[in-house]
NUZAVEX-670701 format. One record per residue (C-alpha): residue number from 1; residue in one letter; x, z, y. Coordinates in Angstrom, 3 decimals, m for minus. Example, Ala and Ser with C-alpha at 12.3 -4.5 7.8 and 13.67 -1.06 7.14 Angstrom:
2
<n=1	res=A	xx=12.300	zz=7.800	yy=m4.500>
<n=2	res=S	xx=13.670	zz=7.140	yy=m1.060>
This chain:
86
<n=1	res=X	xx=4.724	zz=0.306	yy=m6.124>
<n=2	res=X	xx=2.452	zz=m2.393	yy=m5.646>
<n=3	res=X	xx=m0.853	zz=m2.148	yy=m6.934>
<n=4	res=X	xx=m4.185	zz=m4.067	yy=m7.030>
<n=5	res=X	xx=m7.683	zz=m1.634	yy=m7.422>
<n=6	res=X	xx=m9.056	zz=m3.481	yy=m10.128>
<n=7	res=X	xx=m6.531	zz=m4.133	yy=m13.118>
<n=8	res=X	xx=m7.570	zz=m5.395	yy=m16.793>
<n=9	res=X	xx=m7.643	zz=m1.951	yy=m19.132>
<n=10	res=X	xx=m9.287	zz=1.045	yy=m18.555>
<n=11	res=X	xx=m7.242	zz=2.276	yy=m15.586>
<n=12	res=X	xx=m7.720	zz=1.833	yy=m12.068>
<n=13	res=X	xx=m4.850	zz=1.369	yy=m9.341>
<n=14	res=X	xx=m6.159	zz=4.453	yy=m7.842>
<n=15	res=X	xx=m5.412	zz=6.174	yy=m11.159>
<n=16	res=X	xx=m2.049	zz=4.788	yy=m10.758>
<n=17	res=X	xx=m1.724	zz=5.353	yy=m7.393>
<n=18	res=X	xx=m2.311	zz=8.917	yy=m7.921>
<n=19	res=X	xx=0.240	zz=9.400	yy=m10.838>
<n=20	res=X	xx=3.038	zz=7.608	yy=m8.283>
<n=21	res=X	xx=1.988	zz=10.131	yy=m5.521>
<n=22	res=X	xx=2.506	zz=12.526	yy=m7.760>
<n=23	res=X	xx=5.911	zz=11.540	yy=m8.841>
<n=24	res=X	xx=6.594	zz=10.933	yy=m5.524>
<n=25	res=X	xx=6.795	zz=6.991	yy=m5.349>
<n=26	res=X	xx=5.213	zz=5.366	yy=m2.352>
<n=27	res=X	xx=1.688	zz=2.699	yy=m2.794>
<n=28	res=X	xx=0.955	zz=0.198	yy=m1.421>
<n=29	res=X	xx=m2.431	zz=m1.668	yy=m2.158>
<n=30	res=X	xx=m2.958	zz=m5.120	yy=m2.116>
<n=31	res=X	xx=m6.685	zz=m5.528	yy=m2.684>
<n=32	res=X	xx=m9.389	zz=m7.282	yy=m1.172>
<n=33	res=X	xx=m11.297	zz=m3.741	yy=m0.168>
<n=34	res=X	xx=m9.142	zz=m0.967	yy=0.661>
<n=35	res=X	xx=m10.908	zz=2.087	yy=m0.866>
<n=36	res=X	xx=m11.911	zz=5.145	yy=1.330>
<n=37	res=X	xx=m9.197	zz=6.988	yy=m0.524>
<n=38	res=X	xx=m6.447	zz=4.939	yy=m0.160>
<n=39	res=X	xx=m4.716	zz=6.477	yy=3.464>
<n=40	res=X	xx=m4.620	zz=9.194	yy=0.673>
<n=41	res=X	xx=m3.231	zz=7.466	yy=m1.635>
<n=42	res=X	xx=m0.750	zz=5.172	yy=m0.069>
<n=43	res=X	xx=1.599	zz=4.645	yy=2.811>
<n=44	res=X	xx=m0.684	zz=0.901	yy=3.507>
<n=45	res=X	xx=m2.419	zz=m1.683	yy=2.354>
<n=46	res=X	xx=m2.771	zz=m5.504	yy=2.315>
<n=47	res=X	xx=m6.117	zz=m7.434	yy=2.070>
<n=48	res=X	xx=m5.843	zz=m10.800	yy=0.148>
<n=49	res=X	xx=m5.962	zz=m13.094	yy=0.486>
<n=50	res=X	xx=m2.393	zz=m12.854	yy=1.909>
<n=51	res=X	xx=0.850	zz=m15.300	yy=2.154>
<n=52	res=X	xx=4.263	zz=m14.716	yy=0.294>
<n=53	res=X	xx=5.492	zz=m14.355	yy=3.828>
<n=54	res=X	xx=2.897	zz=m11.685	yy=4.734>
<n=55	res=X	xx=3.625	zz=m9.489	yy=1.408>
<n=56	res=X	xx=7.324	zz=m9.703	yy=2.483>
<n=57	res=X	xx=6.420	zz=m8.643	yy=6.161>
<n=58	res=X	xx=4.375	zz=m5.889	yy=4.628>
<n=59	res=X	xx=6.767	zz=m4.706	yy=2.146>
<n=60	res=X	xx=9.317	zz=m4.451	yy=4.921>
<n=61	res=X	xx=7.172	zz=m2.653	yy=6.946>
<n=62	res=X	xx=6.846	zz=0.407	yy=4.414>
<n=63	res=X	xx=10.413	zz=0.006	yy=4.419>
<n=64	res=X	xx=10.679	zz=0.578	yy=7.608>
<n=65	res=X	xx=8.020	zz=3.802	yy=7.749>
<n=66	res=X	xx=9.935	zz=5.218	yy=4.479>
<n=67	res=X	xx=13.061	zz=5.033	yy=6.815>
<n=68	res=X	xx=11.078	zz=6.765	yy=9.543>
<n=69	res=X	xx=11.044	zz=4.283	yy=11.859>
<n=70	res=X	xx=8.018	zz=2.478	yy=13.664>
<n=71	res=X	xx=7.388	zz=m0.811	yy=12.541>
<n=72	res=X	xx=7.265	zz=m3.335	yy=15.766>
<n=73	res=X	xx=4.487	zz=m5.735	yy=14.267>
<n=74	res=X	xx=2.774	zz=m5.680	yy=11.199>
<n=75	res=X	xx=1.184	zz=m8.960	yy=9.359>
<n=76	res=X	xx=m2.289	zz=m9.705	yy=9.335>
<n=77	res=X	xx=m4.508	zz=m7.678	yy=7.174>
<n=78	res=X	xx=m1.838	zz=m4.545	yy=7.040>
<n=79	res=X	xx=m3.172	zz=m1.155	yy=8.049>
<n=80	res=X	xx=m0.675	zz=1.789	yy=8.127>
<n=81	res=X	xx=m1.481	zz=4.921	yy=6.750>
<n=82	res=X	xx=0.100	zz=8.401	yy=7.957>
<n=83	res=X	xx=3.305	zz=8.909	yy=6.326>
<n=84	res=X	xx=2.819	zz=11.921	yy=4.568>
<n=85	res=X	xx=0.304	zz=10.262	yy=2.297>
<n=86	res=X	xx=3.188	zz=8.379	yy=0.448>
């Protein structure tokens, strides 16, 4: 799931975040300021501004982690978080 911290309505990404963690469906945030909480939250995150060709380097880069493999080089503005926090 992709997912922004601020959203219109009264719900947060981080509430969604935690309802996919729960059911088990890996984050990743796209936001201009990664919250504290999100290595708990999500397997990464991308700051914006970003390209269409980061986002796609990015996504396959989770892909890659949810695989368990290492990803060789991640785009600009991607942090990786632990695994386990998916």
């Amino acid at each position: 799931m992709l997912a922004d911290i601020r959203l219109s309505g009264e719900r947060t990404g981080i509430d969604l975040a935690r309802e996919a963690k729960a059911r088990g469906v890996p984050v990743l945030f796209c936001t201009g300021m990664p919250p504290e909480e999100c290595s708990s939250l999500a397997v990464g995150s991308l700051v914006k501004p970003y390209t269409d060709r980061q986002l796609m380097a990015a996504l396959k880069a989770v892909d890659l982690l949810l695989q368990g493999e290492e990803p060789k080089k991640l785009p600009k503005g991607m942090t990786l978080y632990a695994p386990s926090a998916a």
